[in-house]
C-alpha positions in Angstrom: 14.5 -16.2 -55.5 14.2 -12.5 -56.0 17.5 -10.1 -55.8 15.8 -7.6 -54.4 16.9 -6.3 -50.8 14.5 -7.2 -48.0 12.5 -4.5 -46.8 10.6 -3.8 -43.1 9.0 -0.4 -43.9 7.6 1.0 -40.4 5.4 4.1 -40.5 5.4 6.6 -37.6 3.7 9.9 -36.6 7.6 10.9 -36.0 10.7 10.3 -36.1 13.5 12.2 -34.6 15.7 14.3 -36.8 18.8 13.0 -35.9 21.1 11.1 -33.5 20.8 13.8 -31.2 17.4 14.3 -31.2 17.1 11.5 -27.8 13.6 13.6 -26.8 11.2 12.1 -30.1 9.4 9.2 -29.2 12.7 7.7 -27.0 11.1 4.2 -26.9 10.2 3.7 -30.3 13.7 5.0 -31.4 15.2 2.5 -29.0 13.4 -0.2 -31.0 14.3 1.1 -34.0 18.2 1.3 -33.2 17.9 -2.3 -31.6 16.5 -3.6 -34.7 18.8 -3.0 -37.0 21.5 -4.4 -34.6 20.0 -7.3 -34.4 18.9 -7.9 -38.0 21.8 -6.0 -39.5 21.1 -7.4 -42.9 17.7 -6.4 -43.1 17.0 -3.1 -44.9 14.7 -0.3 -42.8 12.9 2.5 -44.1 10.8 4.5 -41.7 8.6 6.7 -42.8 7.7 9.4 -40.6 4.3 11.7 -41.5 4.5 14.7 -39.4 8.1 15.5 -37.4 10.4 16.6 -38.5 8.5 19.5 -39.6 10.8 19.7 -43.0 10.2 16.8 -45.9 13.5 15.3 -46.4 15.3 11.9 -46.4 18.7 11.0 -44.1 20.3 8.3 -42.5 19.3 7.7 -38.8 21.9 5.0 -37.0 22.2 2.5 -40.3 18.4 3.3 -40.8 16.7 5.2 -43.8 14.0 8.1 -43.0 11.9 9.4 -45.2 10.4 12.4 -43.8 7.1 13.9 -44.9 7.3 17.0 -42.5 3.3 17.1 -42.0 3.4 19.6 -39.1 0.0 18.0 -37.8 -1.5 20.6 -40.6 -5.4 20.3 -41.3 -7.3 17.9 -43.2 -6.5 19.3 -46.5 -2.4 19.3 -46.4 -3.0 15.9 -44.5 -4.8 14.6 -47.4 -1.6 16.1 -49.6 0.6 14.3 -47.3 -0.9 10.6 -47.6 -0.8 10.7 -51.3 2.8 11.5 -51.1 3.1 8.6 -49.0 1.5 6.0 -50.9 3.7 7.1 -53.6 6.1 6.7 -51.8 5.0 3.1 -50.6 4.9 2.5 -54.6 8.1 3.6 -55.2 9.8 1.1 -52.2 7.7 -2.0 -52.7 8.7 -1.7 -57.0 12.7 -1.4 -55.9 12.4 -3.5 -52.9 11.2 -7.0 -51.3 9.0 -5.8 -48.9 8.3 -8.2 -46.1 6.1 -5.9 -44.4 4.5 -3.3 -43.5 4.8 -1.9 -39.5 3.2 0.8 -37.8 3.6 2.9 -35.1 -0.2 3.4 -33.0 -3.4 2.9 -34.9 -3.6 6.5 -36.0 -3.0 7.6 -39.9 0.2 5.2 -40.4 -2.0 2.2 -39.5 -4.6 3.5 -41.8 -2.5 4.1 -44.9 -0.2 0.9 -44.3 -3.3 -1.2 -44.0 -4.8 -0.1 -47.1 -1.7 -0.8 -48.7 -0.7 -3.7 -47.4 -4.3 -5.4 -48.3 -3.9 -3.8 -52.2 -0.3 -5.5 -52.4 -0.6 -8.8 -50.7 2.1 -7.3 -48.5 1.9 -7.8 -44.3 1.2 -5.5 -42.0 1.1 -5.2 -38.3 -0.3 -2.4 -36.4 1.7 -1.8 -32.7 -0.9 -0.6 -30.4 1.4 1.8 -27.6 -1.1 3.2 -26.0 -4.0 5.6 -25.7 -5.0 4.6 -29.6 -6.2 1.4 -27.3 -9.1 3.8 -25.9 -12.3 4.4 -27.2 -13.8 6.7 -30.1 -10.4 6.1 -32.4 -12.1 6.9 -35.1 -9.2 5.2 -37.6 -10.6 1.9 -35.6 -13.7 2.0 -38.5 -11.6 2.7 -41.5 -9.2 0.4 -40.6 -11.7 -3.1 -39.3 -8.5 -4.6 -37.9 -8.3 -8.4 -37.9 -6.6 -9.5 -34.3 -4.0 -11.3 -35.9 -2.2 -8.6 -37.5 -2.5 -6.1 -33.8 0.1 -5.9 -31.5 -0.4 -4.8 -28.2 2.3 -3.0 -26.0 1.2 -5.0 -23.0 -1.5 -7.2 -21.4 -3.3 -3.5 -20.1 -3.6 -2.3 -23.8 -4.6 -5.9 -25.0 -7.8 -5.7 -22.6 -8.6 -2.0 -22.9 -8.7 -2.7 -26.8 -11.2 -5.6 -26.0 -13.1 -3.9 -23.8 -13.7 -1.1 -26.2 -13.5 -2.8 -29.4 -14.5 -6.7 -29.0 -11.0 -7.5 -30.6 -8.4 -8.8 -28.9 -4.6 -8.2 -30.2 -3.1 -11.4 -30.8 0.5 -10.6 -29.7 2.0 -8.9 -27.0 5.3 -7.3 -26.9 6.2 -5.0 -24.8 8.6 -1.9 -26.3 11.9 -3.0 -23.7 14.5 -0.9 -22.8 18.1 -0.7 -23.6 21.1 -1.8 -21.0 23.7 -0.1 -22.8 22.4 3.3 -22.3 22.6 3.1 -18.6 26.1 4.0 -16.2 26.9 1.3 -13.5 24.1 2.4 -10.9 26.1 1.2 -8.3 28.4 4.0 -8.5 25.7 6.7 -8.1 24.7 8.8 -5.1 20.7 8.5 -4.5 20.9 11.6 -3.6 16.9 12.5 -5.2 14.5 10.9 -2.8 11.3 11.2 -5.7 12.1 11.4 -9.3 8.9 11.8 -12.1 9.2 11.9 -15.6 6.9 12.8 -18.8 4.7 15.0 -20.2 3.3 17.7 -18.3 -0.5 17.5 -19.5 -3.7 17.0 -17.1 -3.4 12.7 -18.0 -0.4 12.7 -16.5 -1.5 14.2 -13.2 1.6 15.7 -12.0 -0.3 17.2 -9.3 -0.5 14.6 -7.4 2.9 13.4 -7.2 3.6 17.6 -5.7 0.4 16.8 -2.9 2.5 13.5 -1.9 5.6 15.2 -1.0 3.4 18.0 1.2 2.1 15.3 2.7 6.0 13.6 2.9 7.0 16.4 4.4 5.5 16.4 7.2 7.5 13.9 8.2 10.8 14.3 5.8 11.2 18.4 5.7 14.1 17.9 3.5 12.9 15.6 1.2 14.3 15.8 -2.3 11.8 15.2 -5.1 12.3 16.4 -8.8 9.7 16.3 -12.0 11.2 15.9 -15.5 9.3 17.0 -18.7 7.7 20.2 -19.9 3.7 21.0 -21.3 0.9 22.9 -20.2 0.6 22.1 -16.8 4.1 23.8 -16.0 3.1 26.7 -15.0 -0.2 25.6 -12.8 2.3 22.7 -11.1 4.8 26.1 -10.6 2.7 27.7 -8.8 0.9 25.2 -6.6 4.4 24.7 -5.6 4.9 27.9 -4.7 1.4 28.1 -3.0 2.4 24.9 -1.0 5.9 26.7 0.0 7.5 23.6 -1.9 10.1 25.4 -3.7 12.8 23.5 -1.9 11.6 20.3 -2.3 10.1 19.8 -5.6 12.0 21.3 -8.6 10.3 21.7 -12.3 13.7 20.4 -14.1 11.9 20.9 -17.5 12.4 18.8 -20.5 16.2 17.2 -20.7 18.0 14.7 -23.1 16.6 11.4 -22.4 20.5 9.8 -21.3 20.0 12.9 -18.9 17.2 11.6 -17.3 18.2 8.4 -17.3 21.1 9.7 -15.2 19.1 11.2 -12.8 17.2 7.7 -12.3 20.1 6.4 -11.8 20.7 9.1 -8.7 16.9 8.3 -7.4 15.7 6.1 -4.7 11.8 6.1 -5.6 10.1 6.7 -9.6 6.5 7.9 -8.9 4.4 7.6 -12.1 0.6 9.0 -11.3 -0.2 9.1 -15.0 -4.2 7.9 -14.6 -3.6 5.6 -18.3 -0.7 4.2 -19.5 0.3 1.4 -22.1 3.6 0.0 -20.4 5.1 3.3 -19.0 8.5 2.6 -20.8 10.2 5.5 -17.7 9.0 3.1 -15.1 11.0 0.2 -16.8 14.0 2.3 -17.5 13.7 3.3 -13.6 14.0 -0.5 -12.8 17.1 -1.1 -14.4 18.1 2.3 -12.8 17.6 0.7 -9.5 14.9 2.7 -7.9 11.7 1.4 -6.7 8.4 2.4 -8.9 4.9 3.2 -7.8 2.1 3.7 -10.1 -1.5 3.6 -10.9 -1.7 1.6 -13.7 -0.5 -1.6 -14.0 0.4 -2.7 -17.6 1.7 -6.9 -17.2 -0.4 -9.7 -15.9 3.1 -10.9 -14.6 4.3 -9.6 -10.8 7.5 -7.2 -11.8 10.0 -6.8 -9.2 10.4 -3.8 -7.3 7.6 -1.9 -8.9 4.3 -1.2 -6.7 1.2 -0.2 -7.5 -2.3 1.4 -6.4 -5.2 2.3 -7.5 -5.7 5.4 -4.9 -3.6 8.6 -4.1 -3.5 7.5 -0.6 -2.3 4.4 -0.8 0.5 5.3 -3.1 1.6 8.6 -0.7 2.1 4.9 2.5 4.1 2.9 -0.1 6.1 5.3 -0.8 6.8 6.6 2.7 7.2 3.1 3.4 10.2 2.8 1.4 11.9 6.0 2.0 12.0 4.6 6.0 13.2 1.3 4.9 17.3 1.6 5.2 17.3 -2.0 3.7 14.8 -1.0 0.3 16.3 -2.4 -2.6 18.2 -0.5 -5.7 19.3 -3.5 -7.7 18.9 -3.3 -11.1 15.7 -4.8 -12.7 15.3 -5.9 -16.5 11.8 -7.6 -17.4 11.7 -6.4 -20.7 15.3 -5.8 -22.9 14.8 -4.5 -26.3 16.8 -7.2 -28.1 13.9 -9.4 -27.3 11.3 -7.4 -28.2 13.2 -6.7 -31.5 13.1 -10.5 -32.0 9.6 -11.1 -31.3 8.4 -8.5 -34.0 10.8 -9.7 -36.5 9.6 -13.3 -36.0 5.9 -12.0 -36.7 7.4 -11.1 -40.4 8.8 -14.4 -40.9 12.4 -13.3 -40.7 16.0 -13.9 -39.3 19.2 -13.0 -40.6 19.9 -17.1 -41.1 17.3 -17.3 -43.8 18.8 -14.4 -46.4 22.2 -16.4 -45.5 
């Protein structure tokens, strides 16, 4: 039996630079946190290509980073970048038992890992989050993925990767959120009426969720509604506000700590998510357990989930959710499909491991 220390190595576009960075991929450093307190024996090295911006190698939460600090440079300092990588890969998989290989969307780390992972006899699984499910990803040809080693956020990403590349991922697991980062929702004041949250960019279609609540209006002048996240469509969302004469009922809140804006779902009565493609929508699962109600467009399980709605047309979505602001009875208890521990347990069962068997 070899001494060497078990190894996961997971590969990620980024990685955040520290504890208190909670705004870099929140659900991915969830998993990561969750993982190693699950499998607190195991040892994890992530490997993060492009953020932070500056190459250098810390502790995250009981978890080694290596940063590469790619800044999302041009081909030619990419190129630079993935030879420091596999490297680096050499370097970890001589000093350590590597029982795999994970990565993070099937962009460059799913390339690089794969390649790898065939030269070394080592596993590797590629987690599929989301619009690397969609067609023309060009890494799709270098990689020729084999089902078995795919993972799919949930059901929605498992077809859309069928449909576009005749291959179905063999395992689902969705992302999950974390309990422990949430207050006791009961003690809150729902004092927010219609709470979004995300990136501000033209996908997301943030405009929509502001021509609901003119609509809303109408009927509930003093409706309360508030839109969390910053990008480019700030400033056209600002001022369709203002053209709308919406300034006192939909405020721009910008980008905030993510236990901030899990406070504020904690304070909201509906989460409206009118992004038009979405892997799981981890902010509509964290608005579950909040205890609002969520209405969306897309909808990501197979499996009914309580208290989340969804549509497939503006309209639709603008009645369900007037629907529930005039119910006095519409319920805020907490929901939890999807905790993190489990998904943590289902990927680590994919590499063959538990803590038991290094006992």
């Amino acid at each position: 039996m070899s001494d060497r220390v078990k190894t996961l190595v997971i590969l990620s576009p980024g990685f955040p630079k520290n504890e208190a960075d909670s705004t870099c991929v929140p659900p991915q450093q969830i998993f990561v946190r969750n993982l190693k307190k699950n499998f607190p024996s195991l040892n994890i090295i992530v490997l993060a290509f492009q953020y932070p911006f500056s190459a250098a190698e810390y502790q995250w939460d009981g978890v080694t980073v290596i940063a590469f600090g790619g800044k999302n440079r041009g081909r030619i300092f990419r190129m630079r970048n993935w030879v420091r990588i596999w490297l680096c890969l050499r370097k970890l998989n001589a000093k350590y038992e590597l029982i795999g290989l994970l990565s993070f969307w099937m962009g460059e780390c799913a390339f690089l890992a794969n390649r790898f992972a065939k030269r070394n006899n080592i596993k590797h699984f590629c987690w599929i989050l989301g619009q690397d499910a969609r067609l023309w990803n060009k890494y799709f040809k270098w990689i020729k993925p084999q089902g078995e080693y795919l993972i799919a956020l949930s059901d929605f990403i498992a077809k859309e990767f069928y449909k576009n590349y005749k291959i179905t991922p063999a395992h689902v697991i969705p992302v999950g959120i974390d309990p422990a980062l949430f207050n006791t929702p009961a003690s809150a004041e729902r004092d927010i009426d219609i709470m979004g949250a995300g990136s501000l960019i033209p996908l997301k279609q943030y405009y929509l969720f502001v021509d609901a609540v003119r609509y809303l209006k109408d009927e509930l002048p003093n409706i309360r509604t508030i839109i969390c996240g910053n990008g480019p469509e700030f400033e056209p969302l600002q001022a369709m506000i203002k053209r709308l004469h919406l300034e006192n009922n939909v405020e721009l809140a910008g980008e905030l700590s993510h236990p901030a804006v899990l406070a504020m779902m904690q304070r909201s009565k509906i989460f409206v998510h009118t992004s038009s493609y979405e892997g799981l929508g981890v902010v509509c699962l964290e608005a579950l357990y909040a205890g609002a109600q969520v209405v969306s467009f897309v909808h990501p399980m197979d499996a009914d989930i309580k208290n989340w709605h969804f549509t497939k047309v503006p309209g639709y979505m603008i009645k369900v959710v007037r629907e529930l602001l005039r119910d006095p009875n519409t319920d805020h208890s907490q929901v939890l499909p999807y905790p993190v521990s489990e998904s943590a347990k289902a990927m680590m069962k994919l590499f063959d491991y538990s803590e038991a068997a290094i006992v």
